[in-house]
DONU-135270 format. One record per residue (C-alpha): x, y negated, z negated; chain; residue in three letters. Coordinates in Angstrom, 2 decimals. Each point is the difference from the previous one (the first is absolute). Layout:
REM residues N
<<X; Y; Z>; A; ALA>
...
This chain:
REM residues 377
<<135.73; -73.52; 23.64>; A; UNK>
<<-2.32; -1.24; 3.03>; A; UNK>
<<-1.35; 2.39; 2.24>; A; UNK>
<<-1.79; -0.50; 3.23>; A; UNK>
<<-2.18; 2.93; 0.89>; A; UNK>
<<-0.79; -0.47; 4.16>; A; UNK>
<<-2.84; 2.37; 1.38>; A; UNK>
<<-3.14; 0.01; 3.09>; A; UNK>
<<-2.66; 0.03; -2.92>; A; UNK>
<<-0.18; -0.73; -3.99>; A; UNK>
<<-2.93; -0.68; -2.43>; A; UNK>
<<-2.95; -0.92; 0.09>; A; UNK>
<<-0.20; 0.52; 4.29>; A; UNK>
<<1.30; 3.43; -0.32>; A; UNK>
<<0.07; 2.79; -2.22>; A; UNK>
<<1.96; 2.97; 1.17>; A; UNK>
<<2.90; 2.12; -1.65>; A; UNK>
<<2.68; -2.49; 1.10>; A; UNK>
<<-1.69; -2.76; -1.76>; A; UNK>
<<-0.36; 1.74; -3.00>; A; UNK>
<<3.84; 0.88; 0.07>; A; UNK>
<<0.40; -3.53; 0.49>; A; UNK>
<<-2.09; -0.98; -3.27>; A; UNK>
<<1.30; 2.24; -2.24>; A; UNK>
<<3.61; -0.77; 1.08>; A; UNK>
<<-1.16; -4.42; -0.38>; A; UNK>
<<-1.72; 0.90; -3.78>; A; UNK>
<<2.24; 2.05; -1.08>; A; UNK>
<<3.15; -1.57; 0.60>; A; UNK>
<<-1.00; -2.95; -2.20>; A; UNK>
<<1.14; 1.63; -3.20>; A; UNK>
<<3.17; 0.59; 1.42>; A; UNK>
<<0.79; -3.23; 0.84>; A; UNK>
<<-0.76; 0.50; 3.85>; A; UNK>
<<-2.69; -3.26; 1.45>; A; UNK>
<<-1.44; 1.23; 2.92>; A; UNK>
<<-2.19; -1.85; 3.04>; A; UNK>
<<-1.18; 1.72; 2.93>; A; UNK>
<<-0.74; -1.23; 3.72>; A; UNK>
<<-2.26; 1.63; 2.54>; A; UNK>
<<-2.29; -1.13; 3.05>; A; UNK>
<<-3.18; -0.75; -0.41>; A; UNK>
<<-2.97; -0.56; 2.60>; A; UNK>
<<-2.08; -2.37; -2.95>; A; UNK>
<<3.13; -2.32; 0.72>; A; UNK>
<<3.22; -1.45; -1.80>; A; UNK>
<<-0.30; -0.85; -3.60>; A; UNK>
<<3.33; -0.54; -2.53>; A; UNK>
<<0.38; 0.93; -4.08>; A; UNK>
<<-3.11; 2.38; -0.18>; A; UNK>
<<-0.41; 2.31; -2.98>; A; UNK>
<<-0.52; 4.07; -0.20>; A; UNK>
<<-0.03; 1.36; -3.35>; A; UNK>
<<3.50; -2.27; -1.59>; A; UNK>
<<1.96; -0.26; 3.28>; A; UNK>
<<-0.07; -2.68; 2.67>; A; UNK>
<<-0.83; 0.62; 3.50>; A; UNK>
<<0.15; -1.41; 3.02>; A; UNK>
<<-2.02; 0.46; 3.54>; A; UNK>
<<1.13; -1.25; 3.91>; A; UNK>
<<-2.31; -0.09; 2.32>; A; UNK>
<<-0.53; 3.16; 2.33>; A; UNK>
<<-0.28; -1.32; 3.58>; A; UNK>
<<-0.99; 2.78; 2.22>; A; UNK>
<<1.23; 4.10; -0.43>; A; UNK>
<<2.38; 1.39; 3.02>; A; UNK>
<<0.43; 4.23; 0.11>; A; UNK>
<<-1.51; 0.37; -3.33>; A; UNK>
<<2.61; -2.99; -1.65>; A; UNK>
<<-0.69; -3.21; -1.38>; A; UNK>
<<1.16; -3.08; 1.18>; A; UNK>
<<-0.02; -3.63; -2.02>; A; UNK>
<<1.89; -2.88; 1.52>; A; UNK>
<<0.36; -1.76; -3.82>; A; UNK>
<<0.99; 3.21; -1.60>; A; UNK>
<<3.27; -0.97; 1.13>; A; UNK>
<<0.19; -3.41; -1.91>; A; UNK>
<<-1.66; 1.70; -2.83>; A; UNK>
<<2.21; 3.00; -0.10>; A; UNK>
<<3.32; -2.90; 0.08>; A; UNK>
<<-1.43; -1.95; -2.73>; A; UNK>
<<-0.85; 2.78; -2.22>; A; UNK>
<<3.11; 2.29; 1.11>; A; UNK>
<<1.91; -3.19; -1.48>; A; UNK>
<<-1.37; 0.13; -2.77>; A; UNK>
<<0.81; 3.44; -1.22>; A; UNK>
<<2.96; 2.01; -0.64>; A; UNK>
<<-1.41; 3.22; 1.75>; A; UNK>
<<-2.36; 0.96; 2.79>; A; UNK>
<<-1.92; 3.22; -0.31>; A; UNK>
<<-0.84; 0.90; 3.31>; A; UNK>
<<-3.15; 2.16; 0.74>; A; UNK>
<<0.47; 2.81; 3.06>; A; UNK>
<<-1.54; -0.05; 2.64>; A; UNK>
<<-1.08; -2.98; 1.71>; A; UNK>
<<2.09; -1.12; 2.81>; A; UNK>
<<-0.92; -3.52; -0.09>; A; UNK>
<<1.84; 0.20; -3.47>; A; UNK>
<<2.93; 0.74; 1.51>; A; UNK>
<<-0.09; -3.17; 2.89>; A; UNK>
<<-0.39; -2.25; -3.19>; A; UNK>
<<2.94; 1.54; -1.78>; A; UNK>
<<2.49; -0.91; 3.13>; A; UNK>
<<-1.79; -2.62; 1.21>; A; UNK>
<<0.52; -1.86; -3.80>; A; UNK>
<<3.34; 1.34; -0.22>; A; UNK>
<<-0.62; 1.16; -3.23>; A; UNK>
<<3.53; 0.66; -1.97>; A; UNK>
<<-1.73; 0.50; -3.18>; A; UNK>
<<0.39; 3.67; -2.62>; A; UNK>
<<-2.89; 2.40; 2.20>; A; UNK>
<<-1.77; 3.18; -1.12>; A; UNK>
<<-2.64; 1.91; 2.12>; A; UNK>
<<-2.44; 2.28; -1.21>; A; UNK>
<<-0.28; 2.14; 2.81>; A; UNK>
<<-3.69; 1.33; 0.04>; A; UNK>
<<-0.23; 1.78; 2.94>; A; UNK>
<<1.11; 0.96; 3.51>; A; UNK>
<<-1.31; -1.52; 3.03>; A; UNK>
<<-2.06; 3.21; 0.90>; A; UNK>
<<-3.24; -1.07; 2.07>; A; UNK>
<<1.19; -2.54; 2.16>; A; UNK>
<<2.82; 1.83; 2.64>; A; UNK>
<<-0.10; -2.85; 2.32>; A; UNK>
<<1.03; -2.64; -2.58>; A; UNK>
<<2.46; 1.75; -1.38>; A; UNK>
<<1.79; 0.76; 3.09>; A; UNK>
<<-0.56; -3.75; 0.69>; A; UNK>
<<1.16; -0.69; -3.81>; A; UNK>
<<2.80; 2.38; -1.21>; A; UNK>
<<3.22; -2.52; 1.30>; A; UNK>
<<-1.57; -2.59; -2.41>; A; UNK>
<<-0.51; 2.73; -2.55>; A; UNK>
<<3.53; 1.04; -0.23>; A; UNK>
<<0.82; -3.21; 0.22>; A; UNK>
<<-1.67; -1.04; -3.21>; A; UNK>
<<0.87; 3.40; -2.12>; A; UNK>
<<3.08; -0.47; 0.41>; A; UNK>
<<0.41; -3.66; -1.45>; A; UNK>
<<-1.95; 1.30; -3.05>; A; UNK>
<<1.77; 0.11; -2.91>; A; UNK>
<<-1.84; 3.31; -1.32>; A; UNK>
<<-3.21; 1.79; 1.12>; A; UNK>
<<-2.66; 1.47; -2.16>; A; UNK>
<<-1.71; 3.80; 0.59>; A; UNK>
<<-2.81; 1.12; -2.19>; A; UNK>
<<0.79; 2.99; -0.05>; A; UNK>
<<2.77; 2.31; 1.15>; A; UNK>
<<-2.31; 2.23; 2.00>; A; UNK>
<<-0.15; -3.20; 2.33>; A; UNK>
<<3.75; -0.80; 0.46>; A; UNK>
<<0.95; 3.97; 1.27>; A; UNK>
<<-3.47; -0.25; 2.54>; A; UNK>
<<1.08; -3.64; 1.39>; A; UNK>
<<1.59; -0.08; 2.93>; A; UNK>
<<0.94; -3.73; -0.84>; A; UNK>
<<0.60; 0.23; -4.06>; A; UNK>
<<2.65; 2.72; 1.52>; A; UNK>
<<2.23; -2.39; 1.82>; A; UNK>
<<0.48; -2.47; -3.26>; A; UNK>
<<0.90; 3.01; -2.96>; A; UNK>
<<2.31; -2.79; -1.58>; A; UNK>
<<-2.23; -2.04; -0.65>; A; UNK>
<<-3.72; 1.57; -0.60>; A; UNK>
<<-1.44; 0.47; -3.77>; A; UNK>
<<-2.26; 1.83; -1.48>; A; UNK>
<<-3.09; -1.90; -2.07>; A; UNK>
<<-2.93; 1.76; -0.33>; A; UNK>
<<-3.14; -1.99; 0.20>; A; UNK>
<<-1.36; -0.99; -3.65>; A; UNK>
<<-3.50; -0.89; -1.41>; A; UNK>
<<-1.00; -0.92; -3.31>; A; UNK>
<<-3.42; 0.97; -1.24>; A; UNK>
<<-0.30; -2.81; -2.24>; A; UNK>
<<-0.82; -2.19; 2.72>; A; UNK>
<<-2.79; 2.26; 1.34>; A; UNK>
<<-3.41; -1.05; -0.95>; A; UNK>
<<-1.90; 1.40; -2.93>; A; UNK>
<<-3.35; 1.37; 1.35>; A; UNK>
<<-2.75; -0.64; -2.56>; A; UNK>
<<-2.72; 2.58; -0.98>; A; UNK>
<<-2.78; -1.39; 2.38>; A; UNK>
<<2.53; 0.28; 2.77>; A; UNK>
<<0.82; 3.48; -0.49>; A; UNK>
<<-3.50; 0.90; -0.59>; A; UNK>
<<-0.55; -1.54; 3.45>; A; UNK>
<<2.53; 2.19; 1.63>; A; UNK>
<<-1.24; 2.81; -1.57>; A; UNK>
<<-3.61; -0.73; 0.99>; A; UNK>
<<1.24; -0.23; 3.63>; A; UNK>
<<2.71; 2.76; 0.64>; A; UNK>
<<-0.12; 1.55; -3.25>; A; UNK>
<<3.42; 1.30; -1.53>; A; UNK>
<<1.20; 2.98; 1.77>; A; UNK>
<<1.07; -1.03; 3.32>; A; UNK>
<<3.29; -0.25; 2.11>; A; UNK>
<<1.11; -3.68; 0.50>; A; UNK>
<<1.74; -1.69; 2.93>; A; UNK>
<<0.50; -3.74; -0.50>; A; UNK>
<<2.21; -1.92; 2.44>; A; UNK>
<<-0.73; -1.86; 3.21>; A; UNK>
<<-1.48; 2.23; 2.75>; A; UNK>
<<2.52; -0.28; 2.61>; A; UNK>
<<0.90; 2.77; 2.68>; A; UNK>
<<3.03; 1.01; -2.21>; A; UNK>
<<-2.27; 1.07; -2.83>; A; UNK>
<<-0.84; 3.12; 1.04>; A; UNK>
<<-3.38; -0.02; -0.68>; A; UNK>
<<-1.45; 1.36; 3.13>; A; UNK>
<<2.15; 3.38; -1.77>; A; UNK>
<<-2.11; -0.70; -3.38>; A; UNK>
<<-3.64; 0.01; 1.87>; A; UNK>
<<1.02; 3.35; 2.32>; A; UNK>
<<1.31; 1.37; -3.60>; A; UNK>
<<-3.65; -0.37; -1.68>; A; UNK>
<<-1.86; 1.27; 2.80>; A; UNK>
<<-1.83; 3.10; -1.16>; A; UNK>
<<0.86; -1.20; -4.01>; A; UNK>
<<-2.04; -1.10; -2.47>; A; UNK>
<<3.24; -2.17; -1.59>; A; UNK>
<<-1.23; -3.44; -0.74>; A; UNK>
<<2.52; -2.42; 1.18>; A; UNK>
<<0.08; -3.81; -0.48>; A; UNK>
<<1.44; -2.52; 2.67>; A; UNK>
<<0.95; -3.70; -1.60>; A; UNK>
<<1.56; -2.64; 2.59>; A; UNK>
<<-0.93; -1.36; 3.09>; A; UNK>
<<2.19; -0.41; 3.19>; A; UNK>
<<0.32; 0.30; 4.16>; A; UNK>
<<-1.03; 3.83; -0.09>; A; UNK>
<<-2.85; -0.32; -2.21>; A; UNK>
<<-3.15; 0.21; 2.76>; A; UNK>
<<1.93; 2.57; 1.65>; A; UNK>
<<0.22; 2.16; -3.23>; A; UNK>
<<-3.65; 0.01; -0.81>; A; UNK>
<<-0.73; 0.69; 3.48>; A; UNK>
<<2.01; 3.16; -0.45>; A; UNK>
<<-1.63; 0.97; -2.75>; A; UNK>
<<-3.56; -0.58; 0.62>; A; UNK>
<<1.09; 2.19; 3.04>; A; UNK>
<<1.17; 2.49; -2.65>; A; UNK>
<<-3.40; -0.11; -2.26>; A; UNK>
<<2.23; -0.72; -3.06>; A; UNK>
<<-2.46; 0.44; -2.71>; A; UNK>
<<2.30; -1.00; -3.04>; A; UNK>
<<1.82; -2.73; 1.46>; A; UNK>
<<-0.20; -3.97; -1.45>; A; UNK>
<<1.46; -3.00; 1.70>; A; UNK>
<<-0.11; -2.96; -2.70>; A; UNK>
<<1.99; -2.20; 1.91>; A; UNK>
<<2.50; -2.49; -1.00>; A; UNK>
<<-0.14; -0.05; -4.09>; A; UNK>
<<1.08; -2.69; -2.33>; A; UNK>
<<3.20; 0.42; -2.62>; A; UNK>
<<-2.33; 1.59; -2.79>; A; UNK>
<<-2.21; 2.06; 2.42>; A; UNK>
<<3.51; 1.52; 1.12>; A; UNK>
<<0.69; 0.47; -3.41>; A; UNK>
<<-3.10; 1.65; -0.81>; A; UNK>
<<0.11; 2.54; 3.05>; A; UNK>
<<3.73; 0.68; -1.31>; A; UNK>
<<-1.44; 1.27; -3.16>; A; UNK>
<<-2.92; 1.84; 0.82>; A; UNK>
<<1.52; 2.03; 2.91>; A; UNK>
<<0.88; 3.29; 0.01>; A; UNK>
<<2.95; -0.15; 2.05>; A; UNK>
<<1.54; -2.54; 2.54>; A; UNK>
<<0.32; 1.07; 3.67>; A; UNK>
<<2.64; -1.53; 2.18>; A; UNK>
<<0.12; 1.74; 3.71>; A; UNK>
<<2.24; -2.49; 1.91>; A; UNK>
<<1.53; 2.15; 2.78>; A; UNK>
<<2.05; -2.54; 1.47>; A; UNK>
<<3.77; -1.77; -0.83>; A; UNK>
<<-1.85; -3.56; -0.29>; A; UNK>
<<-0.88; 1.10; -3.76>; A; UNK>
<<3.40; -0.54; -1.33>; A; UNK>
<<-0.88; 0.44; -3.56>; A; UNK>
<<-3.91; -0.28; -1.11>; A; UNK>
<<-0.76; -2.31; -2.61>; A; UNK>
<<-3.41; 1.37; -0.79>; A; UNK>
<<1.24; 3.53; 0.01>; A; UNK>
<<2.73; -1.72; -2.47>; A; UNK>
<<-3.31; -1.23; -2.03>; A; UNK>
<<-1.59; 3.26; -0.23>; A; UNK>
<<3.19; 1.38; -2.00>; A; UNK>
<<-0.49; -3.14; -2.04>; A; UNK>
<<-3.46; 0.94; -1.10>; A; UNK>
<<0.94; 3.68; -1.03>; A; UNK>
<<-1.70; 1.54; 3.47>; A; UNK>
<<1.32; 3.13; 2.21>; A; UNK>
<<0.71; -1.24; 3.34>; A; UNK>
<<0.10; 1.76; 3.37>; A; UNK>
<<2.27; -1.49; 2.76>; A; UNK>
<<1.87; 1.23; 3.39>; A; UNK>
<<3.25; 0.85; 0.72>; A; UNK>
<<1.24; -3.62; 2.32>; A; UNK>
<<3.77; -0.03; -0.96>; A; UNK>
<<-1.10; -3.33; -2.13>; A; UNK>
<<-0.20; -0.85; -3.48>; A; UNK>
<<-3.67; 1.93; -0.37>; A; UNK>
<<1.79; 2.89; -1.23>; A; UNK>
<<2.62; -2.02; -1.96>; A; UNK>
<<-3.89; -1.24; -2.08>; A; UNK>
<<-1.56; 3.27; 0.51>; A; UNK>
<<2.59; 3.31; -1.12>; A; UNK>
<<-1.73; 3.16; 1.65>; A; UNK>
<<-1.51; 2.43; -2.79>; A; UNK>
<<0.99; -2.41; -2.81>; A; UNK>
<<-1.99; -3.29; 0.64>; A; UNK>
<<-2.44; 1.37; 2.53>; A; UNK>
<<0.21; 1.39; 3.85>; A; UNK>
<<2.12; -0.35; 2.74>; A; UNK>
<<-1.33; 0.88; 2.80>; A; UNK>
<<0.85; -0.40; 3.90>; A; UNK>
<<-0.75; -2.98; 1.74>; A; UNK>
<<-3.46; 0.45; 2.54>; A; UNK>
<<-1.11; 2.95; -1.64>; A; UNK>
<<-3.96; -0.23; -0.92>; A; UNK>
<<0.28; 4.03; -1.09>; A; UNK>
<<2.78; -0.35; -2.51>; A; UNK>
<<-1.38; -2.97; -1.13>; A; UNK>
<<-3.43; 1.70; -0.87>; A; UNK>
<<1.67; 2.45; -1.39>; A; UNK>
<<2.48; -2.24; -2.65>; A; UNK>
<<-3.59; -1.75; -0.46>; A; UNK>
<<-1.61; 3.69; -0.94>; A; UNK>
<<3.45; 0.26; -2.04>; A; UNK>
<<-0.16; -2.84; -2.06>; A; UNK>
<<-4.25; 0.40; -0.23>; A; UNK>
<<-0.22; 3.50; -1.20>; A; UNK>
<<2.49; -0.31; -2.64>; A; UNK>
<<-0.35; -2.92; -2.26>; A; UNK>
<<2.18; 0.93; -2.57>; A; UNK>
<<3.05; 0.03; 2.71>; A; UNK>
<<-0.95; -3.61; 1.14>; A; UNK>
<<-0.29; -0.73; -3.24>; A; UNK>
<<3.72; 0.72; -0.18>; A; UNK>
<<1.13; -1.40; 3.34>; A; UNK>
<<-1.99; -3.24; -1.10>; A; UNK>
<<2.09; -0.50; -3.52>; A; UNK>
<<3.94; 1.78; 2.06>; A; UNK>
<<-1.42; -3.45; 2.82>; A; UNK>
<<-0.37; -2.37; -3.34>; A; UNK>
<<3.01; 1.22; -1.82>; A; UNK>
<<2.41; -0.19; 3.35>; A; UNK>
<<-1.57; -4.19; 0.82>; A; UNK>
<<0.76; -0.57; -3.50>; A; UNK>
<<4.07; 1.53; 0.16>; A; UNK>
<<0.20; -1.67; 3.98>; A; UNK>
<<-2.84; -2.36; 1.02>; A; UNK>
<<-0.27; -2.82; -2.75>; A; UNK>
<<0.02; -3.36; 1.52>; A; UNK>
<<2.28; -1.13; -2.94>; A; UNK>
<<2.31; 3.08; 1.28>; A; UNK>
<<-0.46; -1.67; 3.36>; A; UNK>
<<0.90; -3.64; -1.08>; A; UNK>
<<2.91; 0.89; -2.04>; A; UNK>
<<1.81; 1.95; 3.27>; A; UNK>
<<-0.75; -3.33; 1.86>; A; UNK>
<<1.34; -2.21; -1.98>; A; UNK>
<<3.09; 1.81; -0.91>; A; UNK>
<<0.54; 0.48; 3.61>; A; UNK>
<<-0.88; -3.66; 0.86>; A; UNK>
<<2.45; -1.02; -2.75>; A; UNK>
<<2.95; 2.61; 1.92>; A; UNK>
<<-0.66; -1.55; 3.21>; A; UNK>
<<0.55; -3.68; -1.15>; A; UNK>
<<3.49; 1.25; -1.98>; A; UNK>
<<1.21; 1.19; 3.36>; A; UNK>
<<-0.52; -3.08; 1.55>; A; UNK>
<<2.18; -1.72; -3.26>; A; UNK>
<<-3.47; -2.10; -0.69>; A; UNK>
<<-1.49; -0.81; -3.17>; A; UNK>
<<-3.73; 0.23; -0.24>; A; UNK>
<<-1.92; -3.19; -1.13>; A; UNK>
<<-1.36; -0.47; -3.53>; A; UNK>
């Protein structure tokens, strides 16, 4: 079976959650048969039959962005020739300009979207957007939820209940880099190996405004990995703050993530907002055996993180109760300890990317029998 993955942003310009569905979905569907290529936009310009990892991938060139969308005048050819080529499209939600290039190619092949998140940020292009929106849903063959948290808080996912899925997001640690001794000793040199750990890109959704008013007046050491549009902003705040016990280390290669994985204590995750839909490095932190603390956002957070099992739940915006699941978690090792393995143990029954893969391609191989089509050999 061929399978043409479409999306904003893949490997190597871009490494966020989506992505990493993306790649775990392209690798792991080759033992099941399934050859997967991917097409995004690019501003380093066009280039044809690239290779990430074992699957082939292609870029268009991104011409110019338009109310936070990408826009590529060849993506269109592209998308045709490729579309052609495969016997499903697996559509990536949202980006609008996605959308112009299904109608606009008159695509009539097998679809399936993964539908990552509502439009939350941006009111004035979705009221500018939604006709097209509906629009394209509805010629979907089936859509794709992470979690079922998501689908009862989506005002959209609620209008299509025929035809939305549930696939939780899966990772597989055995493509996670191995950190070597000298690394970790690094680490531990630098933040030692008791500390709370965010890792993500700093972004306004994040939260992390919440985190710095939470340590104020704590001695909790906290580490801060990933770089991003809020990132002056946030030390700003917490200069302001006098945050003693606080480390910024910046963006961090694949073992240096790896290695702050391990040594932490526990992973800290305050998004407040609906534009986390699911949390991929929360989702990482149960990987690695860690107790996690999250907010209540109506999104797939708390489908991840189960309240007094895995770790905390707390309300969204709430620096007091999250210094106090911090204190929680702090004061009581031997209860983390057993939120960290209830995190591992529920990844390991949910989360797997092989878990993951398998629900794709059983639903990829549904949609195409009913259309009546055969996949390709």
């Amino acid at each position: 079976m061929r399978v043409l993955h479409f999306y904003k942003t893949y490997y190597p310009d871009s490494f966020g959650g989506v992505e990493q569905v993306i790649f775990q979905l392209a690798e792991g569907g080759i033992q099941h048969g399934v050859e997967s290529e991917v097409l995004y936009l690019s501003n380093t310009g066009a280039a044809r039959d690239q290779h990430v990892a074992n699957h082939v991938v292609h870029r268009s060139r991104l011409d110019f962005h338009a109310l936070s969308t990408g826009f590529s005048v060849s993506a269109f050819g592209d998308f045709a020739r490729l579309a052609s080529q495969a016997d499903l499209v697996h559509y990536h939600f949202p980006w609008p300009f996605m959308d112009v290039v299904h109608f606009v190619t008159r695509l009539k092949k097998p679809t399936v979207l993964s539908y990552h998140s509502d439009i939350v940020r941006q009111k004035f292009l979705l009221q500018l957007y939604r006709p097209l929106m509906h629009r394209f849903l509805s010629q979907i063959d089936c859509i794709v939820a992470a979690s079922p948290n998501y689908i009862r808080s989506s005002p959209v996912l609620s209008k299509y209940p025929d035809k939305v899925s549930v696939i939780p997001y899966g990772l597989d640690r055995n493509t996670y880099a191995q950190p070597d001794a000298k690394v970790l000793d690094r680490w531990r040199s630098r933040v030692g190996e008791r500390f709370f750990l965010f890792l993500g890109v700093l972004r306004y959704y994040k939260g992390l405004h919440i985190l710095l008013e939470a340590m104020a007046s704590t001695d909790f050491p906290v580490v801060i990995a990933g770089a991003g549009p809020m990132e002056d902003e946030l030390k700003q705040h917490a200069a302001r703050l006098n945050l003693k016990n606080l480390r910024f280390v910046g963006k961090v290669s694949e073992e240096d993530k790896a290695a702050l994985f391990q040594l932490c204590y526990a992973v800290t995750f305050p998004s407040h907002l609906r534009s986390e839909a699911f949390g991929i490095s929360l989702l990482e932190g149960a990987m690695y055996g860690k107790p996690l603390i999250s907010s209540e956002i109506g999104t797939g957070t708390t489908y991840i993180n189960i309240d007094g099992e895995t770790g905390v739940v707390i309300p969204p915006s709430d620096p007091l109760a999250l210094r106090h699941a911090m204190a929680t978690l702090w004061n009581d090792p031997e209860l983390a300890m057993k939120m960290g393995k209830n995190a591992q143990r529920r990844f390991e029954e949910l989360f797997t990317a092989e878990r993951m893969t398998e629900s794709y391609v059983e639903l990829y191989r549904k949609v195409l029998a009913s259309r009546g089509i055969k996949e390709s050999k």
